[in-house]
C-alpha positions in Angstrom: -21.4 28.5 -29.6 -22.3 29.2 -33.4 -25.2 30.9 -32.7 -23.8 33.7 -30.7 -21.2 34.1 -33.3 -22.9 36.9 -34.8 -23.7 39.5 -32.0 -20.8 41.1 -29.7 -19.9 40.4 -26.3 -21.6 43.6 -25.3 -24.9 42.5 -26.8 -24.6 39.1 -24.9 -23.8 40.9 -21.5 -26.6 43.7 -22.6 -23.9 46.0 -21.6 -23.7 49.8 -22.5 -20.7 51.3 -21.3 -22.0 54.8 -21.7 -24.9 53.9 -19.6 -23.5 51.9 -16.6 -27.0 49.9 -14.9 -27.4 51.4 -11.3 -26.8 47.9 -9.8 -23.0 48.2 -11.0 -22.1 51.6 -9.8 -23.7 51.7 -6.3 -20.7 48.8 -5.3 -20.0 49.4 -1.4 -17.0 50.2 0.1 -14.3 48.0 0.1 -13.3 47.2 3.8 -10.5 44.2 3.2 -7.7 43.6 4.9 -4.5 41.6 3.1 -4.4 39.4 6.4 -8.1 38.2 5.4 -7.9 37.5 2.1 -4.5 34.8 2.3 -4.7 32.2 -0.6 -6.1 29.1 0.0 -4.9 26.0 -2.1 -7.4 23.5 -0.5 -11.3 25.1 -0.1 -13.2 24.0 3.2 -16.5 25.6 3.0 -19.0 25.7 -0.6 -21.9 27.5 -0.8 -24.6 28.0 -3.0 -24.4 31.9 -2.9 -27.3 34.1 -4.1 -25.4 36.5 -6.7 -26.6 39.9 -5.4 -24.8 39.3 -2.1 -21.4 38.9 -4.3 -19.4 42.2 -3.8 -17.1 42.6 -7.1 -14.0 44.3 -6.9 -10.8 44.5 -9.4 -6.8 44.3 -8.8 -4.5 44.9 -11.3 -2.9 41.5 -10.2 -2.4 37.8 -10.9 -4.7 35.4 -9.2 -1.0 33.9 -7.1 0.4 37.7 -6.2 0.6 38.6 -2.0 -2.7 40.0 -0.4 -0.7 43.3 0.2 -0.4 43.7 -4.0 -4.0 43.1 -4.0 -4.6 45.6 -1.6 -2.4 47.9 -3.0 -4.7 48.0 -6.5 -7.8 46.7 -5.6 -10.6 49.3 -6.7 -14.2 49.0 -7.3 -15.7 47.8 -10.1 -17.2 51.3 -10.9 -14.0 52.5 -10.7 -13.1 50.8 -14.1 -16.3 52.1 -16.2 -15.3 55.6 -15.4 -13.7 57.2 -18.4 -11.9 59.8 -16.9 -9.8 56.4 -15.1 -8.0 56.2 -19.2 -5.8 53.4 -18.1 -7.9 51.5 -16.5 -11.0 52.3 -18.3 -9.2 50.8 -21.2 -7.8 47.9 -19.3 -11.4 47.0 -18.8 -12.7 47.5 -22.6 -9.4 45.1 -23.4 -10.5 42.7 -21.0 -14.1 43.0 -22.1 -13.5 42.5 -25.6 -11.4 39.3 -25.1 -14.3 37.4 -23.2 -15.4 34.1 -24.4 -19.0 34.0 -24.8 -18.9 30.2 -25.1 -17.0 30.2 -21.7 -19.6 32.4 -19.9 -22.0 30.2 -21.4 -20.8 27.2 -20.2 -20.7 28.7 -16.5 -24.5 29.0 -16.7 -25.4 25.9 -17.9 -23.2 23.9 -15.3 -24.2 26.1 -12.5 -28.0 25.3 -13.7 -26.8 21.7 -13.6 -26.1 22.4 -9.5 -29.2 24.3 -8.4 -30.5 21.1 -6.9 -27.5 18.7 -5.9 -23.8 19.2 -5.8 -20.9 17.2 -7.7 -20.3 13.8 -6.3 -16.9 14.7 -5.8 -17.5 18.4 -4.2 -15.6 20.4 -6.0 -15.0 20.9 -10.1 -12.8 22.0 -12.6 -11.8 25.5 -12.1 -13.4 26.0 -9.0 -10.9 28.0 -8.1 -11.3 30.9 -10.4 -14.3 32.0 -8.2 -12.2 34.0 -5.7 -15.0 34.8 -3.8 -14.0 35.3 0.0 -15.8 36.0 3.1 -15.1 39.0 5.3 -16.2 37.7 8.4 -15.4 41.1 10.5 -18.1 43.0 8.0 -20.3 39.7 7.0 -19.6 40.3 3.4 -18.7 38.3 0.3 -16.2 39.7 -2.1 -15.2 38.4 -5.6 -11.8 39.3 -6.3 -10.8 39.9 -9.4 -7.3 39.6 -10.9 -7.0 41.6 -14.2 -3.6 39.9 -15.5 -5.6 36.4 -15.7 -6.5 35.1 -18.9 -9.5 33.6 -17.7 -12.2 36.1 -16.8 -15.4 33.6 -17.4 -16.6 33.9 -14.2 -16.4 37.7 -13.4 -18.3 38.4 -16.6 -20.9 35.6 -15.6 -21.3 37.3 -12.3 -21.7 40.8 -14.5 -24.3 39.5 -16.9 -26.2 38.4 -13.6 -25.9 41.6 -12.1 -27.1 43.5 -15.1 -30.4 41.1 -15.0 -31.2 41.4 -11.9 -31.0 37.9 -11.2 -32.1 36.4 -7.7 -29.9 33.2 -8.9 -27.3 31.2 -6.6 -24.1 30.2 -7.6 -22.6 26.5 -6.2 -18.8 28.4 -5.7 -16.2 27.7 -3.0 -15.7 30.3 -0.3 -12.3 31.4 0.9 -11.0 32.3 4.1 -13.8 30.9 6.0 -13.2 27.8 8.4 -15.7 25.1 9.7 -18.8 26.7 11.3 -18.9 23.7 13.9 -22.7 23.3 13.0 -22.3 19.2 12.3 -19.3 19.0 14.2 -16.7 20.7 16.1 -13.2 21.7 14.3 -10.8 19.8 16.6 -13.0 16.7 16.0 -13.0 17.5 12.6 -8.8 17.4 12.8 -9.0 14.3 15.1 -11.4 12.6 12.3 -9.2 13.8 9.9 -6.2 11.9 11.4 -8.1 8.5 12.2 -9.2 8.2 8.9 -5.6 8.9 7.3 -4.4 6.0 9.8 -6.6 4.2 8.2 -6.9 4.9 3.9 -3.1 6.0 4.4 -4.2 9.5 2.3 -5.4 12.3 3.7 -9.3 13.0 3.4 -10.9 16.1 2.2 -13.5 17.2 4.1 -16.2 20.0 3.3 -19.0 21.9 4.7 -21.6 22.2 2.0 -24.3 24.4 2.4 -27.2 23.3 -0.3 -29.6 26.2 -2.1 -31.5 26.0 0.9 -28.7 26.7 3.4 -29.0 23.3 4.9 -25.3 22.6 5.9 -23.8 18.8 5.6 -20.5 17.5 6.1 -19.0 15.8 3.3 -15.9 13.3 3.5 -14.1 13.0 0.0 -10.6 10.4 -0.1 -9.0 7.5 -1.3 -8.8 4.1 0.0 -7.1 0.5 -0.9 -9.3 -1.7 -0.9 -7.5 -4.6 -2.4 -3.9 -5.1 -2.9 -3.1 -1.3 -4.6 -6.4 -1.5 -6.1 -8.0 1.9 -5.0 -11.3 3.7 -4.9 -12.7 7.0 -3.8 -15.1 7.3 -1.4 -17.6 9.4 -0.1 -19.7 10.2 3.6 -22.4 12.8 3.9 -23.4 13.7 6.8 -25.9 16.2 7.4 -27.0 15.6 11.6 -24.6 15.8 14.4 -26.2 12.4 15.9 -25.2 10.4 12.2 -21.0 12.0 12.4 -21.2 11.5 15.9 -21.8 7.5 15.5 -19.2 7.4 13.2 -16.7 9.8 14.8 -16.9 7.5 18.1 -16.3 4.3 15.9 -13.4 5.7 14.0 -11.9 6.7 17.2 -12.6 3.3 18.9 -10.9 1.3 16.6 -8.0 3.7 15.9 -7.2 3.4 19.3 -7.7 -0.6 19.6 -5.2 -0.6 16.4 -2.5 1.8 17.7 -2.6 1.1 21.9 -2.0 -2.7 20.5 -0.4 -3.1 17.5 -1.2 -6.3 15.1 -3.8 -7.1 17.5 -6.5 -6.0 15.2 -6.4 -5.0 11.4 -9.6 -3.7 10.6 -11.0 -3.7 6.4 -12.7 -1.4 5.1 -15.4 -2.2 2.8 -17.6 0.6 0.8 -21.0 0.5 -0.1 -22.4 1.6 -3.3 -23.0 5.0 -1.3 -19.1 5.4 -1.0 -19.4 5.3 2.1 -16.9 3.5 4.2 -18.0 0.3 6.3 -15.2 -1.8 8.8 -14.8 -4.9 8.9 -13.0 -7.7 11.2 -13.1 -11.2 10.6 -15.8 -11.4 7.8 -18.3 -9.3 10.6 -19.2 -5.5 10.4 -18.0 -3.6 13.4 -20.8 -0.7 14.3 -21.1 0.8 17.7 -24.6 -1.7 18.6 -22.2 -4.7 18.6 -18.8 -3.1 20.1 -19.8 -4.5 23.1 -20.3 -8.1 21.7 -16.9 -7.6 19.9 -15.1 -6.9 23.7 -16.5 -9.6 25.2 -16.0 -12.2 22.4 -12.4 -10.7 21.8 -11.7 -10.8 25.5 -13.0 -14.4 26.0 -10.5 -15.7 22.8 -7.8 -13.9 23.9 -8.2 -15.3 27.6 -7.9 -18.4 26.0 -5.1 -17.8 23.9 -3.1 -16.7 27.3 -4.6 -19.9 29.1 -2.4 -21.7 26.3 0.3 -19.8 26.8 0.8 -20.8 30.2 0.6 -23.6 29.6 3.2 -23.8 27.1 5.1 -21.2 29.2 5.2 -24.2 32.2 6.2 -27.1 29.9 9.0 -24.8 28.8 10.4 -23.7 31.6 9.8 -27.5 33.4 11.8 -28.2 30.4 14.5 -25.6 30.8 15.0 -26.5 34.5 15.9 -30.1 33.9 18.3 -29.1 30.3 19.6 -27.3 33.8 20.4 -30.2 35.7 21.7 -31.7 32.5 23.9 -29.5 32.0 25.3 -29.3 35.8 26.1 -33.3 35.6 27.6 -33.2 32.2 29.5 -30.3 33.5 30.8 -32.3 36.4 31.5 -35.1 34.5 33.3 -33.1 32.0 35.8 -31.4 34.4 36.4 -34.6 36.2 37.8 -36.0 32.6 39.4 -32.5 31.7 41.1 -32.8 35.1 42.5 -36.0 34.4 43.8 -35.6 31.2 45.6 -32.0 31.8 47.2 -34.3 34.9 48.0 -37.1 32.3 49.9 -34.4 30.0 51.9 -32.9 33.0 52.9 -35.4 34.3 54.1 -37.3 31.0 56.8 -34.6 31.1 58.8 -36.6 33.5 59.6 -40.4 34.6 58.5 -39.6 38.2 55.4 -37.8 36.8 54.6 -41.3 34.7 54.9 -43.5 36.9 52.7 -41.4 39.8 50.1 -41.4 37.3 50.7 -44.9 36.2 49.7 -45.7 39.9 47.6 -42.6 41.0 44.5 -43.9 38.0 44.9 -47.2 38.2 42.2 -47.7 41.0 38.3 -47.4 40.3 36.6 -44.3 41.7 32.8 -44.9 42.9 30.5 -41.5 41.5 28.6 -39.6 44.2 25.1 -39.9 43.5 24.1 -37.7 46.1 23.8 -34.3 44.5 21.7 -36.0 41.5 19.2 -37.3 43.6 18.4 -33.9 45.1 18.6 -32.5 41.5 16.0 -35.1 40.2 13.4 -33.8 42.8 13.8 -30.5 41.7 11.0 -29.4 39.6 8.3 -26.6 39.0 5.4 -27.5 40.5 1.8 -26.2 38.3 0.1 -23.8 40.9 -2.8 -23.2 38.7 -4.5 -20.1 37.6 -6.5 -17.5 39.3 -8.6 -16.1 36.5 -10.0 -12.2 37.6 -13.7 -10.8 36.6 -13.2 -8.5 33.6 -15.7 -6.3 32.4 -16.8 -6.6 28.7 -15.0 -3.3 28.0 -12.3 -1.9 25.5 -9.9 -1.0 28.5 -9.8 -4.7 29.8 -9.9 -6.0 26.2 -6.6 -3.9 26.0 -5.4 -5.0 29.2 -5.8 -9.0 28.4 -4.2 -8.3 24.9 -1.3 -6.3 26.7 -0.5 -9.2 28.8 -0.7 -11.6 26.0 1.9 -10.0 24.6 3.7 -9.9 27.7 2.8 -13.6 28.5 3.9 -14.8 24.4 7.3 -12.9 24.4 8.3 -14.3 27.3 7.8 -18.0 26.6 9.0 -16.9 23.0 12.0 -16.1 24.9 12.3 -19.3 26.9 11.8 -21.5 24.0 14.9 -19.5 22.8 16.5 -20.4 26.1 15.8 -24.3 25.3 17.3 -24.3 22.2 20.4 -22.8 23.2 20.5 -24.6 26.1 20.0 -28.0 24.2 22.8 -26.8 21.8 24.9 -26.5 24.8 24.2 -29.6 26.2 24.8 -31.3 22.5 28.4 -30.1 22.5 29.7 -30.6 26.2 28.1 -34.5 25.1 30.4 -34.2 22.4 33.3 -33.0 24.7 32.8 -35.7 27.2 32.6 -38.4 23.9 36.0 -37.3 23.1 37.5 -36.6 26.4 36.2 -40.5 27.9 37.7 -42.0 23.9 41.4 -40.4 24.9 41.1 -41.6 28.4 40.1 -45.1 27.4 43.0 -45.0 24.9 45.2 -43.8 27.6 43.9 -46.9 29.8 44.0 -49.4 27.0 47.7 -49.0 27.3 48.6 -48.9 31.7 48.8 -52.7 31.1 52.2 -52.6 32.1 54.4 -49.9 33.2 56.6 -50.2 30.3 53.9 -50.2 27.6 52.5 -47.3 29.2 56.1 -45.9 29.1 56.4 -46.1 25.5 52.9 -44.7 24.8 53.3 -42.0 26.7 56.6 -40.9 24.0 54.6 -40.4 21.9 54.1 -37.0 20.2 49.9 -37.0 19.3 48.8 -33.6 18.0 45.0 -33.1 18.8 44.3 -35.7 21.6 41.3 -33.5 23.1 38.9 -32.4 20.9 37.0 -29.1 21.9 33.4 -30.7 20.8 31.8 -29.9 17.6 29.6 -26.9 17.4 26.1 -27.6 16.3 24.6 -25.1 14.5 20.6 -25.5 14.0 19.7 -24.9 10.4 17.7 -21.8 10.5 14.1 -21.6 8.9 13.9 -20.0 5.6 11.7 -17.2 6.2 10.1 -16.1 2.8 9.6 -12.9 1.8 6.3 -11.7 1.0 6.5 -9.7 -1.9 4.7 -6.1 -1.9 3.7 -4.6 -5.3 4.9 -1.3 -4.2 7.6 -1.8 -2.7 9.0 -4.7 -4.7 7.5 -4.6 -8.2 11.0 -2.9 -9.2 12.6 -5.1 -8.0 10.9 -7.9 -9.3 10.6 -6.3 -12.9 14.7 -5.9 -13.1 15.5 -9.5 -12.2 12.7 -10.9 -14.8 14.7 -9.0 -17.8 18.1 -9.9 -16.9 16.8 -13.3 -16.5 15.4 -13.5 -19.6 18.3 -11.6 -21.6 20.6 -14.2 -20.2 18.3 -17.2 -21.2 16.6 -16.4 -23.7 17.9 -16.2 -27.1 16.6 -14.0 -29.8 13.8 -15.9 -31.5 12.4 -16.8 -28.1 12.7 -12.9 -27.0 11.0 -12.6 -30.7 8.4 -15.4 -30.1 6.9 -14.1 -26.8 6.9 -10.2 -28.8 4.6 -12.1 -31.4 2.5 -14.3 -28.9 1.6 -10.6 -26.7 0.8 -9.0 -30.4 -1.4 -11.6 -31.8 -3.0 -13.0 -28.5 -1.3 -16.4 -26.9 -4.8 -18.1 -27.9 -4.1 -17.3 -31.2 -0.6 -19.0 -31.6 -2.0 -22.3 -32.2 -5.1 -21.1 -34.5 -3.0 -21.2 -37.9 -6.1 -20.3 -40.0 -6.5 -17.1 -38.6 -5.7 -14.2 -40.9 -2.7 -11.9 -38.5 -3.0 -9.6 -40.1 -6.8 -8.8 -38.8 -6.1 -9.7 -35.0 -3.1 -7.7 -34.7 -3.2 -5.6 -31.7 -0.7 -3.1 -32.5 -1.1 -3.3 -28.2 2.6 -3.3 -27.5 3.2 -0.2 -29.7 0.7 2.3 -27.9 2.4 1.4 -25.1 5.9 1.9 -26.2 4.7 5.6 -27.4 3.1 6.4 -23.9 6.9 6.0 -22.7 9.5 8.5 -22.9 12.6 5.9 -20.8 16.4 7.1 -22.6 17.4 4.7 -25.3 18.7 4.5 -28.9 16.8 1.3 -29.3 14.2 0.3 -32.3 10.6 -1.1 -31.0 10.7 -4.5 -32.7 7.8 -5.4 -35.3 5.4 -8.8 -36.4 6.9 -7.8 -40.2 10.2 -8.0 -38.7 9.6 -11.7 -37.5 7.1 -12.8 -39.2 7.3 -11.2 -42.9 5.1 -9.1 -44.3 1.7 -10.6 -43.5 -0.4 -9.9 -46.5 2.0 -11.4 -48.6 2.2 -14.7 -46.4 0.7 -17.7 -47.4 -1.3 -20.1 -45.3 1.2 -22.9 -45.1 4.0 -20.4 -44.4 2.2 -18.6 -41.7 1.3 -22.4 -40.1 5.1 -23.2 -39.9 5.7 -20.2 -38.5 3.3 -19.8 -36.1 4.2 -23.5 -34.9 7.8 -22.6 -34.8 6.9 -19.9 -32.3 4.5 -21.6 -30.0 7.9 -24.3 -29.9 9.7 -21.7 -28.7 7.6 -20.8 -25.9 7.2 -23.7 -24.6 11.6 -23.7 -24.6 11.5 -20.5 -23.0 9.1 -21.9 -20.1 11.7 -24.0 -19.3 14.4 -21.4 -18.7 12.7 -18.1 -16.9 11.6 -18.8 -13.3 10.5 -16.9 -11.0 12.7 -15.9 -7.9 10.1 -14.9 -4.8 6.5 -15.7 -3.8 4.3 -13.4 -5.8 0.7 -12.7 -6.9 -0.5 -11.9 -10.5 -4.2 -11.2 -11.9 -6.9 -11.1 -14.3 -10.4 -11.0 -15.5 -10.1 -14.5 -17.1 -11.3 -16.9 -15.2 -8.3 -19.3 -14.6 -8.2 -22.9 -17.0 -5.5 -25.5 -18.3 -3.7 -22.9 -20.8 -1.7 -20.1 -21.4 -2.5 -17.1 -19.8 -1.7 -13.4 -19.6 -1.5 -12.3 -16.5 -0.6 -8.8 -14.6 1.9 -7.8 -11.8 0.2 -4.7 -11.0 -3.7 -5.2 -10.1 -4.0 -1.1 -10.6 -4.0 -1.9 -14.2 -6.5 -3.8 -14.6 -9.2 -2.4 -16.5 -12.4 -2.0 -14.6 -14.9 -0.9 -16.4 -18.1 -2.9 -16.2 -20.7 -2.5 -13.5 -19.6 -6.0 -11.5 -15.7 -7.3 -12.2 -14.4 -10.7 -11.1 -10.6 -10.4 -10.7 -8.8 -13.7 -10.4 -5.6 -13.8 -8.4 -3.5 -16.6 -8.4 -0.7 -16.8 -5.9 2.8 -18.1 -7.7 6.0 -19.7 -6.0 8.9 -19.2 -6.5 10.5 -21.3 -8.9 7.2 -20.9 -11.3 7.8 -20.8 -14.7 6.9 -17.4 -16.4 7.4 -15.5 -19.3 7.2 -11.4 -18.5 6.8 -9.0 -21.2 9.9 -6.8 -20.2 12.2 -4.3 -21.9 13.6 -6.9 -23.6 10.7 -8.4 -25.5 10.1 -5.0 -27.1 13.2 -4.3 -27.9 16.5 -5.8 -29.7 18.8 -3.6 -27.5 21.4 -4.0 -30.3 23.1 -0.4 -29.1 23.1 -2.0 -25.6 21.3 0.9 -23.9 18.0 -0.7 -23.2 17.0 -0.4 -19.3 16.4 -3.5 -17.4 13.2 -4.2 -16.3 9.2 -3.9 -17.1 8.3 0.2 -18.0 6.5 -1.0 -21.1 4.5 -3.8 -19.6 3.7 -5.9 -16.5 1.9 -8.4 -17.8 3.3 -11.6 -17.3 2.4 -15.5 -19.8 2.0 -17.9 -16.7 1.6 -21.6 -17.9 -1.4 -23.5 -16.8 -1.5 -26.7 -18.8 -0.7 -28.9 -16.1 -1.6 -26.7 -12.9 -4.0 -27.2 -10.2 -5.6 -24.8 -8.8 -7.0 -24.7 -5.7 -9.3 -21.6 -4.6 -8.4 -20.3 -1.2 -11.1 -17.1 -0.9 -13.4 -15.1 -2.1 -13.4 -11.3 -1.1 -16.0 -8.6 -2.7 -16.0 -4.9 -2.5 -17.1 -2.0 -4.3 -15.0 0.8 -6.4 -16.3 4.0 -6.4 -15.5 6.9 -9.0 -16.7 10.6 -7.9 -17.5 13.4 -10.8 -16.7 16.7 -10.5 -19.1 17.6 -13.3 -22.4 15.5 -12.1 -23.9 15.0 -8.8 -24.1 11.0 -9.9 -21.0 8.8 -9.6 -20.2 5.6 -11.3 -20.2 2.0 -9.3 -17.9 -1.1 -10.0 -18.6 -3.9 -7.9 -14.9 -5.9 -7.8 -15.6 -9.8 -6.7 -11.3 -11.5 -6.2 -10.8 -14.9 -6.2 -8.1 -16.1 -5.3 -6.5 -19.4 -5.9 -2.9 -21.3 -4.9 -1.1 -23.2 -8.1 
């Protein structure tokens, strides 16, 4: 700071190093072992720390070097104002004299900021320059500090502490100390840990937080979707065993509801304006008080579900048994034909053989019926169903949804049965069509023996057809399209597409529509050169994607636009909106997929975005408005292409400046299919306070 300009660090520390303050040299013994003070990326325990329990010693080290090089040099701090130490009295006075007052300074004013309340977010900036462990074997806290660091702010806070006398606490991390188990046990705190990855898919920080008082909490720092690769952070304090408890048992329930039966249940997570997470199944909070509501209305709709799948199940499989008996008789019948004909073509091979089978055929054969009348009694008879007590419980919830499964793959598998079976049936019909059309054409000529003499000459290539094969056209299963996974993918085929249909004053119109605004297009009297974004450049500069390609310009389209005149810009500008609507009618889309915005939807041209992690969020309550496109929609994306002319031909395909997307709505209806809210939370590591966004999505089919 200015003011401190003028006096030396010495002064600001009130530091004689010819008269050492008693509280600096009587330092006690160091007692550390290296296997105590192991480096620890990820802190567990803060504490605010009263100052004058803070033990300072000094290695000749870097902050990342082994705990045996620590070791090796660690001496006390008195050991460094002695002058008869030259080298590392001097190393001291070097380090001394390089301190940044405004640093130290800083220190003190955000650890003021702390006395009362931690950061939202736990830790802070540079938390990790502390270095303050916990000797558990002697009960003591040590700073250790490495003289090879450049940044020494917090030793020489510690010292100008020390030299006042100062009863003060410090808000610091602590290393090598694990969970005390006062709020809740370590392994629960692993278990908890796991269930709550399984279900924010990242891994949660947790902390034990002691506050100036030594009241310990438990605080729960992550990240969470909430909506379609929209995150937020959230946050759960918890400073009584009874509060964790409640929510460790409900984590735990419904981690095992969602993993001993998968797809069963997919529970949401909401957050309050707490950060603190809330789950959710079917629009209803789930909270211990009404788990035992949610068994027992979850076991009486999935009873239900199974009562129809019996059912189903037993209209199948009646089904199947008489495609069965089908099949037997058409089977019969078939051979019967199969074994006349193969007799017809041996015996053709001779005149005794002709005239045998001239005779043999010539007399009408009665059917036995016998076997089909037994077969037509055969059926499944319906013995009913013996329905068990269950108990409103998460084991016979489990058990019922267990044997719905069971119950649903096996008459999925029957119905597969049926089909095949009715293909099966389809072609020995087909067979028997053919075989009893070369029999009767075989017939058609035994009028006399000398007719059937000459037919029989004959040489006829194919007279028994195999049956034709019916295939079932399969159902086209869509895919649904994943912004992580797919957006890539996505991205690459919009480009080509567009670089293949799109010639270079429509590439150049959509460049000039993103720059000036799509609203703007068809507003002739407004002056360019004012709205101009400049949007697309800023983005282009944030890149760094390998290519010898030129970022296209308005002056390189349009002209210079202070020299343009009013009529010239109007033909222009109409020129372009032309071309957009002729490049709507070439670039479609090729899969089912979502875009967004803050706009509320109308009968225009819109600019809309892949990626609903880019929206900005800023306000204190957001709508976001999601429309759901088909493929074969009509879109214009602001791809590689649109920025650039690619006349080297080394431009990447796809979207890395931009995944915004010009979706036509002039003629659309849309129709709105739900409304979800949430809240997005944003931690500070500088302020105990933390910013709220309620996010309200609407979403709507075109």
């Amino acid at each position: 700071m200015n003011k401190k300009k003028d006096i030396t660090i010495f002064e600001y520390l009130n530091f004689d190093i010819d008269n050492i303050p008693e509280v600096l040299n009587n330092q006690a013994d160091i007692d550390i072992k290296a296997s105590e003070i192991n480096h620890e990326k990820n802190y567990k325990v803060y504490k605010h720390l009263q100052i004058k329990d803070i033990n300072v010693v000094i290695t000749n080290t870097r902050r990342l070097d082994s705990p045996a090089q620590k070791i090796e040099t660690m001496k006390d701090l008195s050991f460094y104002f002695n002058k008869k130490n030259e080298e590392e009295y001097n190393i001291f006075l070097n380090l001394l004299k390089g301190a940044s007052i405004s640093n130290i300074e800083y220190i003190e004013k955000f650890q003021k900021s702390l006395k009362n309340k931690e950061p939202s977010r736990i830790k802070y900036a540079k938390d990790y320059l502390w270095q303050i462990y916990y000797i558990e074997r002697t009960n003591k806290y040590y700073m250790i500090v490495p003289l090879q660091e450049t940044e020494t702010q917090c030793f020489f806070y510690i010292l100008k502490k020390k030299i006042e006398k100062s009863k003060e606490k410090i808000y610091v991390p602590i290393c090598n100390i694990q969970y005390s188990g006062a709020i809740l046990e370590k392994l629960k705190i692993g278990t908890l840990e796991n269930n709550l990855f399984f279900f924010t898919k990242e891994w949660p920080h947790i902390y034990e937080v002691y506050d100036s008082k030594n009241n310990v909490s438990l605080q729960i720092i992550g990240n969470v979707e909430i909506y379609e690769n929209i995150t937020s952070e959230y946050k759960m304090s918890f400073s009584s065993k009874e509060d964790i408890v409640t929510f460790f048992d409900l984590i735990k329930t419904l981690f095992y509801l969602q993993t001993e039966i998968t797809n069963f249940f997919n529970f949401n997570i909401m957050l309050d304006e707490e950060g603190r997470i809330h789950f959710y199944y079917n629009n209803n909070e789930i909270v211990n008080d009404n788990l035992d509501a949610f068994y027992s209305e979850e076991i009486k709709r999935n009873l239900k579900s199974i009562e129809e799948v019996e059912k189903i199940q037993n209209a199948l499989t009646k089904k199947f048994n008489k495609l069965k008996i089908d099949e037997r008789k058409l089977n019969t019948e078939l051979l019967n034909k199969q074994k006349q004909i193969s007799t017809f073509l041996e015996c053709k091979k001779t005149f005794f053989g002709r005239v045998k089978y001239f005779f043999k055929y010539n007399k009408k054969k009665t059917q036995n019926t016998k076997n089909d009348i037994l077969d037509e009694d055969f059926v499944v008879e319906d013995a009913g169903r013996i329905v068990p007590n269950y108990s409103n419980d998460i084991d016979d919830l489990i058990y019922i949804c267990k044997d719905l499964r069971t119950k649903t793959t096996v008459a999925a598998t029957t119905r597969l049965d049926v089909q095949n079976l009715s293909v099966k049936i389809d072609v020995l019909k087909k067979k028997i069509e053919n075989a009893t059309k070369y029999i009767a054409e075989i017939e058609s000529h035994k009028k006399s023996i000398f007719e059937f003499w000459k037919f029989t000459n004959k040489d006829e290539k194919n007279q028994l057809s195999e049956g034709i094969i019916k295939i079932q056209e399969e159902q086209k299963i869509e895919k649904k399209f994943d912004v992580k996974d797919d957006l890539v993918e996505l991205s690459k085929y919009l480009d080509f597409c567009q670089r293949k249909s799109l010639n270079l004053e429509e590439q150049n119109s959509i460049f000039v529509a993103y720059q000036v605004g799509i609203e703007n297009i068809t507003k002739p009297e407004l002056d360019l050169a004012k709205i101009l974004t400049k949007k697309s450049i800023s983005l282009i500069n944030e890149h760094t994607i390998t290519h010898r390609e030129k970022p296209k310009s308005i002056e390189s389209i349009i002209g210079p636009l202070d020299n343009i005149t009013k009529k010239e810009r109007a033909l222009k500008l109409k020129e372009i909106y032309k071309n957009i609507n002729n490049s709507f009618k070439k670039c479609v889309t090729n899969i089912n997929f979502s875009v967004y915005s803050t706009q509320k939807p109308d009968n225009r041209i819109m600019m809309f975005e892949i990626n609903p992690k880019k929206i900005e969020l800023d306000n204190e309550e957001v709508n976001v408005y999601k429309l759901n496109l088909k493929s074969g929609t009509n879109i214009l994306a602001l791809s590689n292409i649109i920025f650039f002319n690619n006349r080297n031909d080394t431009l990447p395909i796809g979207m890395d400046y931009s995944t915004n997307v010009f979706v036509d709505l002039r003629k659309a209806s849309l129709i709105e299919v739900s409304k979800k809210a949430n809240n997005i939370i944003n931690l500070s590591e500088n302020s105990p306070e933390h910013k709220v966004t309620k996010i309200n999505v609407i979403e709507y089919n075109v």
